[in-house]
C-alpha positions as CSV (number, residue, x, y, z in Angstrom):
1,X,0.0,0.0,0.0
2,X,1.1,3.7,-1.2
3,X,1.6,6.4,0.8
4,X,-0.7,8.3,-0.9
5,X,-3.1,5.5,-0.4
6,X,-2.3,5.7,3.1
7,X,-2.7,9.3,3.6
8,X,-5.9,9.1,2.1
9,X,-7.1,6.3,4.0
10,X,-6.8,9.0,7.1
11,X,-8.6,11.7,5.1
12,X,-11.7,9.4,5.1
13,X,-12.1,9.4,9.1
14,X,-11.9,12.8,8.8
15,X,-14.7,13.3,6.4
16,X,-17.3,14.3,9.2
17,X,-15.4,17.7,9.8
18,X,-15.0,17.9,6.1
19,X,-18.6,17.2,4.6
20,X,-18.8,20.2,2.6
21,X,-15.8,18.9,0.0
22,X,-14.7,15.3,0.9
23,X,-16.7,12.7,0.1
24,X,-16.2,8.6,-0.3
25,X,-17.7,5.4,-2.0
26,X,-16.4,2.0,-1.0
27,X,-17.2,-0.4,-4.8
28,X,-16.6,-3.6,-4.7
29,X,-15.3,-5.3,-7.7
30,X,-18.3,-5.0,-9.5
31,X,-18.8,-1.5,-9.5
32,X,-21.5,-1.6,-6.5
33,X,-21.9,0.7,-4.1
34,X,-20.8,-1.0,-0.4
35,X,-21.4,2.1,1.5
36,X,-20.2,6.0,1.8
37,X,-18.8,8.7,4.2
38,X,-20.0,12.2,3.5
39,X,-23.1,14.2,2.0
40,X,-23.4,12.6,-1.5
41,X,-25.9,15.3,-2.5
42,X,-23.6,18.3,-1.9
43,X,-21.8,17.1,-4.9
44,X,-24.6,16.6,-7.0
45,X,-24.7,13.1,-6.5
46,X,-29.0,11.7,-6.2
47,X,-28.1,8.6,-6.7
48,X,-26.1,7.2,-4.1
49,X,-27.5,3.7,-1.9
50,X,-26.6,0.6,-1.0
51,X,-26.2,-1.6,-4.1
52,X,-26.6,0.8,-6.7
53,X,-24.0,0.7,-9.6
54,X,-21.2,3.5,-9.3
55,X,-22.1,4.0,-12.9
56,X,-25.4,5.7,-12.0
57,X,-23.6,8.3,-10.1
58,X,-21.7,10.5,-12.8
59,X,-21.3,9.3,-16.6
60,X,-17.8,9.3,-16.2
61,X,-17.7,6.1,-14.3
62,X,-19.6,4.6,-17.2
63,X,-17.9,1.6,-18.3
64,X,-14.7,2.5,-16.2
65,X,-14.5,-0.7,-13.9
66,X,-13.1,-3.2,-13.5
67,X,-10.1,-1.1,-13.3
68,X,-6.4,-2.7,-14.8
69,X,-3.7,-1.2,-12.2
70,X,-3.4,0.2,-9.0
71,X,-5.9,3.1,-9.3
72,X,-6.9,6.3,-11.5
73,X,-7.2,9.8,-11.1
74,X,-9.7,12.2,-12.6
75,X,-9.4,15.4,-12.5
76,X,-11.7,18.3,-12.5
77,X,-15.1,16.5,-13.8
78,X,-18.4,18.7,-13.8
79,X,-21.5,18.0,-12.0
80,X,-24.6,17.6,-12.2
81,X,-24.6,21.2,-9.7
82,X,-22.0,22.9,-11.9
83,X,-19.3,21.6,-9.1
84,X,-16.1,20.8,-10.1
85,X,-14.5,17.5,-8.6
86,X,-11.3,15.7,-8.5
87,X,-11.7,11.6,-8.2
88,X,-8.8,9.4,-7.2
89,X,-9.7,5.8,-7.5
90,X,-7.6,3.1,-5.8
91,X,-8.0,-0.9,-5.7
92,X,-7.1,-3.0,-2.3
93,X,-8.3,-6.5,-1.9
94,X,-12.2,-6.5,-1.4
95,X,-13.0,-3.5,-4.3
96,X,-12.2,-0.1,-4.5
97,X,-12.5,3.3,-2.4
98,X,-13.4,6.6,-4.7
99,X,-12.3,9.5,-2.7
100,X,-14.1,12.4,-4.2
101,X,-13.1,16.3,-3.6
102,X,-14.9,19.2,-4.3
103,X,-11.8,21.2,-6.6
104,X,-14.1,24.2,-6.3
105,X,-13.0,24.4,-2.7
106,X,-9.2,23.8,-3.3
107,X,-9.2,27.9,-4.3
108,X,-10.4,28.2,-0.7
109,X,-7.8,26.0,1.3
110,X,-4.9,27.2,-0.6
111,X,-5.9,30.5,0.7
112,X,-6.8,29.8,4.1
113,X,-2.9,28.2,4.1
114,X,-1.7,31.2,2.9
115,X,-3.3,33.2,5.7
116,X,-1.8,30.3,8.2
117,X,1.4,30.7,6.6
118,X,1.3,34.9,7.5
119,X,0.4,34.0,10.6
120,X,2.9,32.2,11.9
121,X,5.1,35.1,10.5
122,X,3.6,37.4,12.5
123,X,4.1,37.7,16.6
124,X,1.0,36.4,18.3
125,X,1.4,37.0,22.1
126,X,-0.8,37.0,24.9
127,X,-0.4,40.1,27.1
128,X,-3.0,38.7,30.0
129,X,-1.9,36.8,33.1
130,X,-3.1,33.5,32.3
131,X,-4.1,32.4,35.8
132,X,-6.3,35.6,36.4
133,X,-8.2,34.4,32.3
134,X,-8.8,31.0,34.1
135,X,-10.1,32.8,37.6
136,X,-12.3,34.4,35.0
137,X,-13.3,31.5,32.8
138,X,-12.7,33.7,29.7
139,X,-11.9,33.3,26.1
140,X,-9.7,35.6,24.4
141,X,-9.2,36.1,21.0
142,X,-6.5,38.7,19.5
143,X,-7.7,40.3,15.7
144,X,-5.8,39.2,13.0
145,X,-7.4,40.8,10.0
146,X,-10.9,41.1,8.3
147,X,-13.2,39.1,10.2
148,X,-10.1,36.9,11.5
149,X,-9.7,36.0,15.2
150,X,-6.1,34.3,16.9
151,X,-7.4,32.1,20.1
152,X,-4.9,32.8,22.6
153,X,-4.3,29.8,24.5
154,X,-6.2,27.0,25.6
155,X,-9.6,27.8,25.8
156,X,-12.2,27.2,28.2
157,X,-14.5,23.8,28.4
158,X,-17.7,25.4,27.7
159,X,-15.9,27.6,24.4
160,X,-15.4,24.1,22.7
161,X,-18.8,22.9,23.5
162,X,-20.2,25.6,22.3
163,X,-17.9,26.3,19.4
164,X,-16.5,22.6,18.2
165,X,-15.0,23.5,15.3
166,X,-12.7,26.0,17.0
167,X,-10.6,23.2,18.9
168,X,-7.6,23.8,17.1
169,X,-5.4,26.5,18.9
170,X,-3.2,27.3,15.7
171,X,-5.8,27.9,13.1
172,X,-7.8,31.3,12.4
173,X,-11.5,31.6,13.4
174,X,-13.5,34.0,10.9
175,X,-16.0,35.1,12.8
176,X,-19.2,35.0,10.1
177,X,-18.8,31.1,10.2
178,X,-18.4,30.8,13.9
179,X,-21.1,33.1,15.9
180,X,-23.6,35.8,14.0
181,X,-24.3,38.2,16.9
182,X,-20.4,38.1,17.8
183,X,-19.5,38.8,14.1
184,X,-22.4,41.6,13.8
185,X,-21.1,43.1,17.5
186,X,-17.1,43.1,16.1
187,X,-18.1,44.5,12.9
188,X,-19.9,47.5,14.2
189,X,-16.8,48.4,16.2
190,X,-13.8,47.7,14.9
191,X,-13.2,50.8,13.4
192,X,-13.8,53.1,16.9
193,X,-12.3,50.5,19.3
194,X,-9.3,52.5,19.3
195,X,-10.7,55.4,20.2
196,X,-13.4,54.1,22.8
197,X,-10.3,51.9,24.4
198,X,-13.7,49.4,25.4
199,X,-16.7,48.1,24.1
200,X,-19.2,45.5,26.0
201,X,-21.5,43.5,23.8
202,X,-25.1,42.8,24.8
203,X,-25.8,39.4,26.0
204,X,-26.8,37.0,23.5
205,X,-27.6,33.1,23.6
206,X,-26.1,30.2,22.0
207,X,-26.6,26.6,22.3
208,X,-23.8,24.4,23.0
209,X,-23.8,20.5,22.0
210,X,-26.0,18.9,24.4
211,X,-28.8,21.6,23.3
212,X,-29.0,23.7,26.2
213,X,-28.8,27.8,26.4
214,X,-25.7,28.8,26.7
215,X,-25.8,33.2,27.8
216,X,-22.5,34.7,26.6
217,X,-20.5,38.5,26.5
218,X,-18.3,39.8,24.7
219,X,-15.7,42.7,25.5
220,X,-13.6,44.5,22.8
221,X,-10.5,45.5,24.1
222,X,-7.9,47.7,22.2
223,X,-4.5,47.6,24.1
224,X,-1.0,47.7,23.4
225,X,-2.0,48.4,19.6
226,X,-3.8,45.3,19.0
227,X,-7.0,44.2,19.7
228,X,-8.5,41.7,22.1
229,X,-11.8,40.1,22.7
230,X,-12.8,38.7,26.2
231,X,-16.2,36.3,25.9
232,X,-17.3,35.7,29.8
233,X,-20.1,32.6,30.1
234,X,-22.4,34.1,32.0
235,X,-25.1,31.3,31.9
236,X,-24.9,30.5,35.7
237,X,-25.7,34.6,36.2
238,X,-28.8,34.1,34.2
239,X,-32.4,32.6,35.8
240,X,-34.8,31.9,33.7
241,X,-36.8,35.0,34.1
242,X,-33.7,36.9,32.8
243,X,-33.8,33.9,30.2
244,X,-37.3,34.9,28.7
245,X,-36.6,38.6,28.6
246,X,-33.9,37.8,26.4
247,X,-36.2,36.2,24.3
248,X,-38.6,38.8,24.6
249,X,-35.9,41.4,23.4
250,X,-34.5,39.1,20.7
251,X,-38.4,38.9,19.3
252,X,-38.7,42.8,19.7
253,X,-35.7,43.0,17.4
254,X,-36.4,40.8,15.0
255,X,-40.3,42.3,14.9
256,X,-38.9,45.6,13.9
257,X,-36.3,44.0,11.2
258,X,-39.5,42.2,9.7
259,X,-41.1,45.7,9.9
260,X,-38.4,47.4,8.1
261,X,-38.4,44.5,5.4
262,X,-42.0,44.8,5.0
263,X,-41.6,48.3,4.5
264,X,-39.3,48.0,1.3
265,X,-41.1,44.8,0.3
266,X,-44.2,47.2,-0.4
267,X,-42.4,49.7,-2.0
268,X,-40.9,47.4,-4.1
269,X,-44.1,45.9,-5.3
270,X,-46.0,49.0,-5.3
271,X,-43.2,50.2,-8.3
272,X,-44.0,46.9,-9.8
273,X,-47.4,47.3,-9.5
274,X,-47.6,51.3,-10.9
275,X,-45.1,50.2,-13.8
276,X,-46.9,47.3,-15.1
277,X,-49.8,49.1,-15.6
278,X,-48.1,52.2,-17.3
279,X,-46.6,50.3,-19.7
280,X,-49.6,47.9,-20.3
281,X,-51.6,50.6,-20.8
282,X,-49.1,52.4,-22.9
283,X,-48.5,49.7,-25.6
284,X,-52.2,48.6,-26.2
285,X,-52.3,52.5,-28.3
286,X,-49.7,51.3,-30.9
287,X,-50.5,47.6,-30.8
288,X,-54.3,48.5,-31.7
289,X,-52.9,50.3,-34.3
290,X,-50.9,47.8,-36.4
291,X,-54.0,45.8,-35.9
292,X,-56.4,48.1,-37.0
293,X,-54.1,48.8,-40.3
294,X,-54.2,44.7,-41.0
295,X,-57.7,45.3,-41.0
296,X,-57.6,47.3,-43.5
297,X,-55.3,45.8,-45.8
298,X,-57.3,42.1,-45.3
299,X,-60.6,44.3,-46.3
300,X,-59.0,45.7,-49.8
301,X,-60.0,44.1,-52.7
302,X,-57.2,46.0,-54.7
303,X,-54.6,44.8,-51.9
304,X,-55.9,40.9,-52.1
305,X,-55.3,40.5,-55.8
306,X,-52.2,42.1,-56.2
307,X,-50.5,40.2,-53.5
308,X,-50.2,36.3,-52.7
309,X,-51.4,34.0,-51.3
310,X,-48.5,32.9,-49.0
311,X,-48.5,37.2,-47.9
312,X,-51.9,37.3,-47.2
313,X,-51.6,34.2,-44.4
314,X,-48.4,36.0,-43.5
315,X,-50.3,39.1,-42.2
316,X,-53.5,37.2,-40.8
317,X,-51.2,35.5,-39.1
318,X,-49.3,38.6,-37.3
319,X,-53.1,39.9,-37.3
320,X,-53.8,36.8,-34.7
321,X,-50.7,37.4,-32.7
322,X,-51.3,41.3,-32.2
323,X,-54.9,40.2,-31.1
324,X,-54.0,38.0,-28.9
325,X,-51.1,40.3,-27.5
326,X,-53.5,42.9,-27.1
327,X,-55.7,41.1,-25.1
328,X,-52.9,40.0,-23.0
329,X,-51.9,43.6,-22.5
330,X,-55.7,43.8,-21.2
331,X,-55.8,41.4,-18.8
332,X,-52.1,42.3,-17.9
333,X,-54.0,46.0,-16.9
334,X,-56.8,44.8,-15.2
335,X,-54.9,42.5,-13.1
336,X,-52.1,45.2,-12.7
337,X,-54.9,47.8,-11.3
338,X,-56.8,45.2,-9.4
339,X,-53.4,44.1,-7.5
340,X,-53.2,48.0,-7.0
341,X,-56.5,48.8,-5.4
342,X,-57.6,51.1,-8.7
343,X,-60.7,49.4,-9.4
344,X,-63.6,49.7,-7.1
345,X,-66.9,47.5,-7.7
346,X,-69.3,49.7,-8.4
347,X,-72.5,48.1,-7.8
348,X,-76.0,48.2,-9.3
349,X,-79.0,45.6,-9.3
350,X,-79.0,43.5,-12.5
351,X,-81.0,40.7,-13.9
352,X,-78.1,37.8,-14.0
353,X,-80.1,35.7,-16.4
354,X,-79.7,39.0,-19.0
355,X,-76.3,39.1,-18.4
356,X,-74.9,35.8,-18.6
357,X,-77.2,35.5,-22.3
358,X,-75.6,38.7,-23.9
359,X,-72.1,37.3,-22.5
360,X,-72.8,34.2,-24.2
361,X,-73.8,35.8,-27.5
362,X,-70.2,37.1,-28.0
363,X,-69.1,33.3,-27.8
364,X,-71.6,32.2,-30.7
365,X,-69.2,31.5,-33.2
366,X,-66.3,30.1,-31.1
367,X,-69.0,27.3,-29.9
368,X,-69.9,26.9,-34.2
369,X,-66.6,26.7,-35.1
370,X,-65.3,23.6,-32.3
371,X,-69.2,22.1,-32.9
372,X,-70.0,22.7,-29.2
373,X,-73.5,22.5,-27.6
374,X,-74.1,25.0,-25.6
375,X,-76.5,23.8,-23.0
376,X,-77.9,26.6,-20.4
377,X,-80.2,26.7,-17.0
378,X,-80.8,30.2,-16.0
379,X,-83.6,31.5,-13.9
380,X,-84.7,34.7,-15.0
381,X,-86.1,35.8,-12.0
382,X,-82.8,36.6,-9.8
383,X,-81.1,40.6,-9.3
384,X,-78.3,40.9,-7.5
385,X,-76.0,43.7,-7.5
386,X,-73.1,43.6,-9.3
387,X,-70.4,45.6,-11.1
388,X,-71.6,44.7,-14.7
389,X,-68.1,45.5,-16.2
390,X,-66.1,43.6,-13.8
391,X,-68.5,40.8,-13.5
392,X,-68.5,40.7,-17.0
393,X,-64.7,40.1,-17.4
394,X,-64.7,37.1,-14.8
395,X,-67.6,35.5,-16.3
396,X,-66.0,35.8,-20.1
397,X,-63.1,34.6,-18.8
398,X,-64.5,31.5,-17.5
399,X,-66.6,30.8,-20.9
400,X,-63.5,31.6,-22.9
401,X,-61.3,28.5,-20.7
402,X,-64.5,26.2,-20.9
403,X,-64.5,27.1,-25.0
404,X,-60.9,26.6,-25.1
405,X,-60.7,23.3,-23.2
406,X,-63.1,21.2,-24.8
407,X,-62.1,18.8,-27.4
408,X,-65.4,19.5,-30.6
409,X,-67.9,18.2,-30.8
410,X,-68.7,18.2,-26.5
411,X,-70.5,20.0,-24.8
412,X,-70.6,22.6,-22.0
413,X,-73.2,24.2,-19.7
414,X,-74.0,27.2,-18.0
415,X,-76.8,27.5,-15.0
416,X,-77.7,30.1,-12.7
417,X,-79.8,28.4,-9.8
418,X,-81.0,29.6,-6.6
419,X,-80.6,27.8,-3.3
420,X,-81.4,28.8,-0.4
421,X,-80.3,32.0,0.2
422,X,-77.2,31.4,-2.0
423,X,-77.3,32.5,-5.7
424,X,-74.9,30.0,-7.5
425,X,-73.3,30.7,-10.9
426,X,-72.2,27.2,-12.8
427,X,-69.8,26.9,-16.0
428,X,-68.6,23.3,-16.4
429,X,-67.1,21.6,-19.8
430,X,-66.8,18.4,-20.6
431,X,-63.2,19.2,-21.1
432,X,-59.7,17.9,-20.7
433,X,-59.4,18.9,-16.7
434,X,-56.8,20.8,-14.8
435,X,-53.5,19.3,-14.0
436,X,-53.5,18.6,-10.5
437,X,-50.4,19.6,-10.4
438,X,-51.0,23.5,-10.7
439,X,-54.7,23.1,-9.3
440,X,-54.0,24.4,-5.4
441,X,-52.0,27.6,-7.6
442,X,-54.7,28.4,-10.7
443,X,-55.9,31.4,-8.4
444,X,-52.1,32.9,-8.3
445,X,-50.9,35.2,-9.9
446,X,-49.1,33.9,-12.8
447,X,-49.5,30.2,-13.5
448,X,-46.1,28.6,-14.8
449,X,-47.0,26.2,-18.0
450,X,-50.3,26.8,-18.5
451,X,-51.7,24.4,-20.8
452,X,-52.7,25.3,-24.5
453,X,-56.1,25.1,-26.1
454,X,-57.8,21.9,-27.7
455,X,-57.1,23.3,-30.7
456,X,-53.6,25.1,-29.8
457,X,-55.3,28.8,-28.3
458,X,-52.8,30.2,-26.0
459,X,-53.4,31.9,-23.3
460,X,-51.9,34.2,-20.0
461,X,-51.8,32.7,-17.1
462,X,-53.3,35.7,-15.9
463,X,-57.2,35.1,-16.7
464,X,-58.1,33.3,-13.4
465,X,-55.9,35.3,-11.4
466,X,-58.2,38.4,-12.5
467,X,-61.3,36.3,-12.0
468,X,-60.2,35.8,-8.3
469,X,-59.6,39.0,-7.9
470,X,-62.9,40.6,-9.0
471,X,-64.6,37.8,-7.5
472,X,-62.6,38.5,-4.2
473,X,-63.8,42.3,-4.6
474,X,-67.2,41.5,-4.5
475,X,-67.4,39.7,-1.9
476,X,-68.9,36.5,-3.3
477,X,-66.7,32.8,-3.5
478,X,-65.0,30.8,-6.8
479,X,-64.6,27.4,-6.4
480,X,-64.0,24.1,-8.8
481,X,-64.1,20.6,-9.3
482,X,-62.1,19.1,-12.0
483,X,-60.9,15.5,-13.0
484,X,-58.4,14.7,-15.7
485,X,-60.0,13.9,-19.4
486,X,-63.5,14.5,-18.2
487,X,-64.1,18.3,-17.5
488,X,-63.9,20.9,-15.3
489,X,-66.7,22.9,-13.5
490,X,-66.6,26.6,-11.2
491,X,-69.0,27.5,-9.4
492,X,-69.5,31.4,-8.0
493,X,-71.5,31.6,-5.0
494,X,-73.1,34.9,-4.3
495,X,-74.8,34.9,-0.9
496,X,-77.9,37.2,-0.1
């Protein structure tokens, strides 16, 4: 056996305080996986259990075992993660171990050596009287550079129990990896500790290995032109009524960070919100236009013969994208102005059976031209007050999905029943049904792969969205049932 063999044979017991770039696979001869040591899937690895081919793993073990010779080495192979990874490969007598290291972390050690390496060319002293730190039961840390903290001495018990990873005298601890409030505290006064000589932390909590509440300080300390840190344990000063008022001011603090987020959080969307509807409503004046001059050249006689055939379906069929763009832009307004608060129902008594018939008028030839039966149920006696515009737009947009989700030659229905004192509105189809994986999220928003029409219409992903909304602004409820390859039905309920 090699030394390098050897060497890494050690590496592998200590892969636990290495998880985040060591990793290793014991094969046996066949190529199966025996077991591992390390976090498979923070190199992009899915597919790593017991008896599982290695070649399932990465692609470039495909076909690579049994391997002739001592080992192999493989350097800097991509995964599946965009990690980069060096594999050294080595046979002994039952298989083979795969020792696997993240080379994206190799930048990272080479530097942390180098800071080790000005380290040890620098003086590191401790100016304290060691007896009186242990008295004190204190940790001290002298400031190297940046966030970068020299432990001097042995620390105390409860520092490692706390802090594990710091159980190395010799090496540097950066303080963003090691405690948050302690890095937060040293940042804020690092650059006035030499003028304010001393700086005393609030108390903060921490929990040490066997999960209890651990109640620390921290002292900044410039002398002798360097500067120190003193953290005192103060847990056996600390009852538990002190214990929940640390909680209590820990909660007040992070209340007022969430306020402060929430704050920008609404400006943010409130730009979003005034900026899509400015430029929705600005593009719909040009888009119209092209439109309206397609109209015009589709309508000339003179234009028609002089021009072919393969032209004319050219501009019908930019004609059909600036509609459907334009009613995009519509829906992208409404929605944008409903999210905002700009619409307002306003509200007078109508006679629903009226309106749902005109709505359906407007649908006539869509239903002729997929050979759909239209079959209704309306009761012509019921008023309710509505906003006919808005209630409008959420009805047609539930007529236009039922149209555009059933296959020709179905059928779909429309009722408007009373019962009780609930007024209920139903639009089924006898459709292809709602994914169920996107039907807990078809009130959102903007609904990721929408699915296209029977016959290819595309749509927004907004039109339900809006539905909710004006719905929602009225007061009344939307609900649906829908099952795959059968149909789909919503139901407004309008109490009162």
């Amino acid at each position: 056996m090699d030394a390098t063999f050897r060497s890494l044979q050690s590496l592998t017991a200590a892969i636990e305080l290495h998880q985040e770039w060591l990793l290793s696979i014991t094969l046996g001869f066949d190529g199966k996986i025996q077991s591992w040591n390390g976090f498979p899937e923070k190199f992009g690895f899915s597919n790593v259990s017991k008896s599982a081919s290695i070649e399932e793993v990465h692609p470039v073990f495909t076909k690579l075992f049994p391997i002739k010779g001592p080992g192999l080495f493989l350097p800097r192979i991509q995964t599946e993660i965009n990690r980069f990874i060096n594999i050294n490969i080595y046979t002994n007598k039952n298989g083979y171990i795969v020792f696997i290291e993240d080379s994206t972390y190799e930048a990272k050690i080479v530097k942390e050596s180098y800071k080790q390496k000005q380290l040890h060319n620098i003086k590191i002293h401790n100016p304290f009287n060691k007896k009186a730190l242990s008295v004190f039961n204190c940790s001290v840390l002298q400031h190297f550079e940046g966030r970068n903290y020299f432990p001097l001495g042995v620390q105390p018990d409860w520092f490692y129990k706390i802090f594990p990873l710091t159980i190395n005298n010799n090496e540097l601890i950066d303080t963003k990896n090691f405690s948050m409030f302690l890095e937060s505290f040293l940042h804020e006064n690092i650059n006035t500790i030499k003028d304010i000589k001393t700086k005393h932390s609030d108390v903060w909590i921490e929990i040490n290995e066997n999960q209890k509440e651990c109640f620390l300080q921290a002292t900044m300390l410039w002398y002798k032109n360097e500067i120190y840190v003193f953290i005192k344990d103060l847990t056996e000063y600390f009852n538990d009524q002190q214990s929940m008022l640390q909680k209590s001011r820990e909660k007040a603090l992070d209340y007022e960070r969430l306020k402060k987020t929430e704050a920008q959080l609404k400006k943010l969307l409130k730009f979003k919100e005034q900026f899509v509807s400015i430029v929705s409503h600005d593009f719909r004046g040009p888009i119209s236009g092209f439109a309206g001059l397609i109209d015009i050249l589709l309508t000339d006689r003179s234009f028609l013969d002089n021009n072919s055939e393969e032209h004319i379906d050219i501009l019908s069929l930019i004609h059909n994208d600036l509609d459907r763009l334009d009613d995009y832009i519509q829906k992208l307004y409404n929605w944008s102005n409903l999210s905002n608060s700009n619409f307002k129902p306003v509200k007078i008594t109508l006679n629903l059976s009226e309106l749902i018939a005109r709505n359906l008028k407007q649908f006539a030839k869509r239903l002729g031209d997929k050979k759909l039966e239209l079959i209704t149920n309306l009761d012509k006696n019921i008023f309710f007050p509505i906003d006919d515009s808005l209630f409008t737009q959420a009805l047609n947009n539930l007529i236009d999905n039922a149209i555009k989700f059933t296959p020709e030659n179905n059928s779909i229905s429309v009722s408007l029943l009373k019962e009780g004192n609930k007024t209920l509105i139903r639009i089924a189809d006898s459709g292809i049904g709602i994914i169920d994986a996107i039907q807990s999220k078809i009130f959102n928003e903007y609904v990721e792969g929408h699915t296209l029409g029977t016959i290819g219409e595309q749509g927004s992903g907004l039109g339900l969205s809006i539905v909710k909304m004006i719905i929602d602004a009225h007061g009344f409820d939307i609900n649906f049932t829908s099952v795959r390859n059968e149909g789909t039905e919503f139901v407004i309920v309008m109490e009162g």
